[in-house]
C-alpha positions as CSV (number, residue, x, y, z in Angstrom):
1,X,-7.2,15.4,9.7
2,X,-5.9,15.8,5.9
3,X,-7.7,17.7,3.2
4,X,-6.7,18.1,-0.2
5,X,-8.4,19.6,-2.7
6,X,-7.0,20.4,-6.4
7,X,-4.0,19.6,-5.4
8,X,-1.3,19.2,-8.3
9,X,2.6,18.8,-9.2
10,X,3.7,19.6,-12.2
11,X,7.4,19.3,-13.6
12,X,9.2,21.0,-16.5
13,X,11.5,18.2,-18.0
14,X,13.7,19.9,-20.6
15,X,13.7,17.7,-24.3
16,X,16.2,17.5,-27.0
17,X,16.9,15.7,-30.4
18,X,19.1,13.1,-30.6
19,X,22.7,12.7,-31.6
20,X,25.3,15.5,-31.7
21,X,23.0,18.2,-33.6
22,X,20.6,18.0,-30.8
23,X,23.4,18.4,-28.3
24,X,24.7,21.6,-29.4
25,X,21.2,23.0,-30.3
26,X,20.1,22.3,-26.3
27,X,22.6,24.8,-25.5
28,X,21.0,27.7,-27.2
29,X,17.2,27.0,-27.1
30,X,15.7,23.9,-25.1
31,X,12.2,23.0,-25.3
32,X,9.9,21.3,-22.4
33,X,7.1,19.5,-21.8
34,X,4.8,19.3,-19.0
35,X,5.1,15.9,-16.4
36,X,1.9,15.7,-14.4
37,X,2.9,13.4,-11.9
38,X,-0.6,14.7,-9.3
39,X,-3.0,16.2,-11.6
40,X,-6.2,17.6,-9.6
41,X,-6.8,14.8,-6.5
42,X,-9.0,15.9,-3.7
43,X,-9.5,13.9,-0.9
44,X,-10.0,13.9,3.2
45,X,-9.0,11.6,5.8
46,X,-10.2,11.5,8.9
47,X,-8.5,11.6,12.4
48,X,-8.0,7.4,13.4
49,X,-8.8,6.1,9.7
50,X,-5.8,3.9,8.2
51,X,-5.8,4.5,4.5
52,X,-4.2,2.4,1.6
53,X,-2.7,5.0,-0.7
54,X,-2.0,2.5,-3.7
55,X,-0.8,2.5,-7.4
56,X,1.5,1.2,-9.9
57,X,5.3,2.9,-9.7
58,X,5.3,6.1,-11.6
59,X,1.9,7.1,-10.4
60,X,1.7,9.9,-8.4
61,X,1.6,8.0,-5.0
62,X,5.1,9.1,-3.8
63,X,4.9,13.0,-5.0
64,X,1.9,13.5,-3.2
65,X,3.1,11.9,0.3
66,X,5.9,14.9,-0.2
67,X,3.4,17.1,-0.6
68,X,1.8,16.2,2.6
69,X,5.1,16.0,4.5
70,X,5.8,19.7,3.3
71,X,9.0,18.5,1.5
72,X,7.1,19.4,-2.1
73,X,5.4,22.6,-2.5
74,X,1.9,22.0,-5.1
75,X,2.0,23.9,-8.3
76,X,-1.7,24.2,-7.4
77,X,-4.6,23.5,-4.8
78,X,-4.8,23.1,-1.4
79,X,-3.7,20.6,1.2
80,X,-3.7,21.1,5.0
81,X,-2.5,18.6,7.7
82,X,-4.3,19.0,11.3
83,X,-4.9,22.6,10.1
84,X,-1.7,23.2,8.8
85,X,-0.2,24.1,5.3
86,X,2.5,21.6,5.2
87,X,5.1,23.4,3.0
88,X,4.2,26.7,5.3
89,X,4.9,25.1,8.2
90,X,7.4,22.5,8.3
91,X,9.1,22.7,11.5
92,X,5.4,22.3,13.2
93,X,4.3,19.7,10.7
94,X,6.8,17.3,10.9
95,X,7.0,17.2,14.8
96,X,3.2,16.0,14.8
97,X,4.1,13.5,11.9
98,X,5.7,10.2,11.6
99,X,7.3,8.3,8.2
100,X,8.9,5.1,7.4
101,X,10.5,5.5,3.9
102,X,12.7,2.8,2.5
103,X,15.1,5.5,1.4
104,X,15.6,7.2,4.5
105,X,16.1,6.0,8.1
106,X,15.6,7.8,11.3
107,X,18.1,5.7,12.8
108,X,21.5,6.4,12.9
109,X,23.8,4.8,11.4
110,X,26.6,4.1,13.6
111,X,25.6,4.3,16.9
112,X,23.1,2.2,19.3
113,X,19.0,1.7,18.5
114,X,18.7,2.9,22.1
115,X,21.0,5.6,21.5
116,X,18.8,6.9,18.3
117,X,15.8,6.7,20.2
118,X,17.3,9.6,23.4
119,X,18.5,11.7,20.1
120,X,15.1,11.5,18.9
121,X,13.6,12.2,22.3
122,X,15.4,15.1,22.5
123,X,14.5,16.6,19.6
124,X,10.9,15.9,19.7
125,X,11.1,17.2,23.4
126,X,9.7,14.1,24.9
127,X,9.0,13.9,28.5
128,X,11.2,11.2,30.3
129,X,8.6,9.2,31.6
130,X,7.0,9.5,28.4
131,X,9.9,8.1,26.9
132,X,10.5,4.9,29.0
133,X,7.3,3.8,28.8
134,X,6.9,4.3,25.2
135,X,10.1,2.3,24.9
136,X,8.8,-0.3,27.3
137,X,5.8,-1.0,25.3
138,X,7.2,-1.2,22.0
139,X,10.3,-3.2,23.1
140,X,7.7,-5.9,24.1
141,X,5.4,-5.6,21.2
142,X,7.8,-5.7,18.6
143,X,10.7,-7.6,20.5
144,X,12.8,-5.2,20.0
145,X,15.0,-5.5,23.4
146,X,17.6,-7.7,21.8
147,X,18.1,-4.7,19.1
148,X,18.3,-1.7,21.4
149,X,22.5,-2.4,21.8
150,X,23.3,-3.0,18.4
151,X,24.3,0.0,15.7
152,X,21.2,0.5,12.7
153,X,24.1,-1.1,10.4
154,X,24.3,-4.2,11.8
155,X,20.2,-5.0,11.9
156,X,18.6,-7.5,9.4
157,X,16.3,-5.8,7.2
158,X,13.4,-6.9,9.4
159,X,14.9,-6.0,12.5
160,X,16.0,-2.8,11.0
161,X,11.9,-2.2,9.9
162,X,10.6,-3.1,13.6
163,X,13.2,-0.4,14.9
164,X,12.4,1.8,12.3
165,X,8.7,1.7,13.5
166,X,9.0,2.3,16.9
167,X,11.2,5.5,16.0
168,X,8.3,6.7,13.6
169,X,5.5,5.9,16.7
170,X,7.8,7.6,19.5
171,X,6.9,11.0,19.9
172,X,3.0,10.0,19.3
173,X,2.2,11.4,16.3
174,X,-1.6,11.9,14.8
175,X,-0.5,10.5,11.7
176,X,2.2,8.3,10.1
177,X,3.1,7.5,6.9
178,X,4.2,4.5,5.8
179,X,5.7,3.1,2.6
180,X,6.0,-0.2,2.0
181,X,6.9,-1.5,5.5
182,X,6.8,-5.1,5.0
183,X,8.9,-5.5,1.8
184,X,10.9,-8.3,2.1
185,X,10.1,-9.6,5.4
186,X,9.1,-13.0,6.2
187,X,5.7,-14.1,7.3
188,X,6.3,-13.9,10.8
189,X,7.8,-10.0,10.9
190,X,5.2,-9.2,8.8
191,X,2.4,-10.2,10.8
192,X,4.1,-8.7,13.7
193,X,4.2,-5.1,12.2
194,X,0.5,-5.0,11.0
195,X,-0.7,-5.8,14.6
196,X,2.0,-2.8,15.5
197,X,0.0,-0.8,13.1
198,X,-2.8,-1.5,14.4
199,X,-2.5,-1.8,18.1
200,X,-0.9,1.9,17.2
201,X,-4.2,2.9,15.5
202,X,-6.3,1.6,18.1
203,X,-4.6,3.2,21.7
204,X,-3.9,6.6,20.4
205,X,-6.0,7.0,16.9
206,X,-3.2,7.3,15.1
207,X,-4.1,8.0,11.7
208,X,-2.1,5.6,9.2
209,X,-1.4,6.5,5.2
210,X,-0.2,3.4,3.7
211,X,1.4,3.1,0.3
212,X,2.7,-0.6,-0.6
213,X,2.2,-3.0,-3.3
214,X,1.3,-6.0,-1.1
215,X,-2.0,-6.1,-1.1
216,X,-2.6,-8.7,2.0
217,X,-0.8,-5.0,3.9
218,X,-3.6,-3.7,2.8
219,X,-7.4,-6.0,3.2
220,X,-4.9,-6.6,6.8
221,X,-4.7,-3.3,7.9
222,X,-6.7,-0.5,6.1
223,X,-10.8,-0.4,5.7
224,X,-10.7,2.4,3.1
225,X,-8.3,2.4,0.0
226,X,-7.5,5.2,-2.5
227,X,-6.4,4.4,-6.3
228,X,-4.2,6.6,-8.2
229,X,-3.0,6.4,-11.4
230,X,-1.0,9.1,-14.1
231,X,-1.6,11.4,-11.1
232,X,-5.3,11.1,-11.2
233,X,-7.5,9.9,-8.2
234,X,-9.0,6.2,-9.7
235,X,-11.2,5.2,-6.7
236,X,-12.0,6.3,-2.9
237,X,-14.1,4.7,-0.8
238,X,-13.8,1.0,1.8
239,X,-12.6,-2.3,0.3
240,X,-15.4,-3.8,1.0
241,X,-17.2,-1.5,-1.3
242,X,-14.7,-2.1,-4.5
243,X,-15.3,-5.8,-3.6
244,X,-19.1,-5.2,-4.4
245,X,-18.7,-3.3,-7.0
246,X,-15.9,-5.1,-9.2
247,X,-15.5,-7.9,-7.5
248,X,-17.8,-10.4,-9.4
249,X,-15.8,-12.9,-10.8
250,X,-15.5,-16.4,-9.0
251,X,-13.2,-18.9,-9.0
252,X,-14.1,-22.6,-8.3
253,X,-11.4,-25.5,-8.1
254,X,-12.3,-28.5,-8.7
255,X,-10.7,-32.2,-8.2
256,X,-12.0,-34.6,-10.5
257,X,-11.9,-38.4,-10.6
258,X,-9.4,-38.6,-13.5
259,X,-9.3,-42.3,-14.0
260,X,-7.0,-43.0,-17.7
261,X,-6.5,-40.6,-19.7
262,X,-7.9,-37.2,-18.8
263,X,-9.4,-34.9,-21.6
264,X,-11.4,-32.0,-19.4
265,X,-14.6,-30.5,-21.6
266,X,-16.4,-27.2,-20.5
267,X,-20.1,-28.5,-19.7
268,X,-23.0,-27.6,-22.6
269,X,-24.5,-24.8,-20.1
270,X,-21.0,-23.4,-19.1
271,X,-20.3,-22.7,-22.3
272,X,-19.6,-19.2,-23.1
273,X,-20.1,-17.9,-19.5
274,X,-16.8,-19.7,-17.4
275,X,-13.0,-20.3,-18.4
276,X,-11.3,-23.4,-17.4
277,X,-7.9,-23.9,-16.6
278,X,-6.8,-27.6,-16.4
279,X,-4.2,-28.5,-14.0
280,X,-2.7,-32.0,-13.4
281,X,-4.2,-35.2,-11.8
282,X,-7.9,-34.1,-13.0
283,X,-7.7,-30.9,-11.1
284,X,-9.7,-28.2,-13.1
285,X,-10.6,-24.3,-12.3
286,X,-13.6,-22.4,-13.7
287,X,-13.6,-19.0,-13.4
288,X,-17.1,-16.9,-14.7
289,X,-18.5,-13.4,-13.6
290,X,-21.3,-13.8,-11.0
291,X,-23.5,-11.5,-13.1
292,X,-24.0,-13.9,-15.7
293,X,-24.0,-17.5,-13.4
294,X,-24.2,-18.6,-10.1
295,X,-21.4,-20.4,-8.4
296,X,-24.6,-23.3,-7.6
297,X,-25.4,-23.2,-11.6
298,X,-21.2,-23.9,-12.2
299,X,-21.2,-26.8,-9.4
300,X,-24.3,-28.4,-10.7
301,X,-23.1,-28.5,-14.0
302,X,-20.0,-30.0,-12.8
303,X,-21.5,-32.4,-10.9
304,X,-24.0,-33.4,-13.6
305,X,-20.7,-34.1,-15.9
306,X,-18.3,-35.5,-14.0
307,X,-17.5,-36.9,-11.1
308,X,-16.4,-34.2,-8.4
309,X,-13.9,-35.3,-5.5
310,X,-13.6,-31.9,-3.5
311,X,-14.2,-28.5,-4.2
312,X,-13.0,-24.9,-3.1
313,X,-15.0,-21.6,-4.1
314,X,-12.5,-18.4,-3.9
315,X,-13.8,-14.8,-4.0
316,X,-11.3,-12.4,-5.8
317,X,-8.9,-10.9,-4.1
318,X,-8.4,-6.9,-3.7
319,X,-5.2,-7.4,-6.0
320,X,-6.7,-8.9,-9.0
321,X,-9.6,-6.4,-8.6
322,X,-7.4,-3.8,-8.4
323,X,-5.1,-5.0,-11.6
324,X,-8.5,-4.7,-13.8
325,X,-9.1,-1.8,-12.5
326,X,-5.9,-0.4,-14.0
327,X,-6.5,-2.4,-17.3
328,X,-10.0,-1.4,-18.0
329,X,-10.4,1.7,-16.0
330,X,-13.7,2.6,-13.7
């Protein structure tokens, strides 16, 4: 279980004028100002929830997973992991822990995957038949069999991210976090390592804290998203929620017979409540807010002014909900 509560980061970042004169006057007297990349966030997570930690780069998502790993210490608050005070207790905090980071691997470099996995056993003091059938199971769910001769430097970058996994899931840890694990992977590896994830989540209750940019990562695998941005907590709670709440604009395509020349009009009742987007070969989109018409009203009115091949309705997706939540705030 995590609980944070006030929990900041400061930094002092030194300033000077420009040009020469600035230069030599930084070596007598400097002046600072204050960054506040996690400025008084409190939340708790749960044993077994998987949580999307998300925000745009510069926003506080990165300092604060170092705070929790006990690499950071706060400039103020609280935070405790499974009881413990991260910075405090390193040593016991990071053996119940697990992390994927795309700056740092737990593999090394020039010898065997199999051969990282006994040095890792070893220091997380796993018990042999622990080991082998940990290693069984994951060399079958993420294929990794293949892999387990070769040295970390030769793998692909999605071989290199299935191995990297099963290294952060070996010693079972209660939680893992993970940072964006399926940047740059295909389709294929991708949907391999969110069943991983979850199949993880689902035999041992493994809490998950997940902090990527791709939201499909994140409707895929998490039920409950936090929001930060300039180091301030922006939303808590399910996505199903946000969806309610922000979620009401509509999109509906439409494909039009476009006999001729095509020259698309927004419909007298549409007028002022949808935008339209014309694409080619009469195919037109209308998107309007749910509040202020239904998606029946926008068909009829369609239908009552042209004639309507095929249509799709799309609800929004989590990503352009959570793009106007950065624009316009909450």
């Amino acid at each position: 279980m995590i609980s944070v509560n006030g929990l900041s980061k400061h930094y002092r970042i030194a300033s000077r004028e420009p040009g020469l004169t600035g230069a030599v006057k930084g070596l007598f007297s400097r002046e600072y100002t204050i960054k506040r990349a996690v400025d008084d966030i409190s939340f708790r997570i749960e044993q077994g929830e998987m949580v999307g930690y998300i925000g745009a780069n510069g926003a506080g998502k990165s300092t604060t997973i170092k705070m929790l790993c006990g690499i950071l210490t706060p400039s103020s608050g609280e935070v405790t992991v499974n009881g413990l005070v991260p910075y405090r207790d390193r040593k016991r905090n990071a053996s119940q822990i697990g992390a994927v980071f795309g700056q740092r691997s737990q593999l090394f470099w020039d010898i065997a995957v199999r051969e990282s996995y006994e040095l890792l056993k070893h220091i997380y003091e796993i018990p042999e038949r622990e080991f082998k059938e940990t290693i069984a199971m994951f060399a079958e769910v993420l294929q990794l069999e293949p892999l387990m001769g070769m040295a970390a430097r030769q793998l692909s970058l999605g071989q290199k991210m299935r191995c990297e996994l099963a290294a952060a899931f070996l010693h079972n840890p209660s939680i893992v976090y993970l940072d964006e694990p399926t940047i740059g992977l295909d389709v294929a590896v991708k949907a391999r390592i969110r069943e991983f994830i979850k199949e993880m989540n689902r035999l041992r209750e493994t809490t998950v804290i997940l902090t990527t940019h791709d939201m499909q990562d994140i409707e895929e695998i998490c039920k409950r998203i936090l929001i930060i941005d300039e180091g301030k907590v922006l939303y808590d709670g399910s996505i199903q929620s946000i969806k309610d709440r922000f979620g009401h604009k509509r999109v509906v395509h439409f494909e039009l017979e476009a006999e001729g020349g095509f020259a698309f009009e927004l419909p007298e009742p549409l007028i002022g409540l949808a935008e339209s987007a014309v694409g080619e070969e009469g195919r037109v989109s209308l998107t309007f807010s749910n509040q202020a018409v239904t998606a029946a009203d926008v068909i009829s009115a369609m239908m009552q002014s042209y004639r309507v091949r095929d249509l799709t309705i799309a609800d929004p997706t989590i990503e352009s909900i959570v793009q106007e939540l950065y624009e316009r705030g909450i």
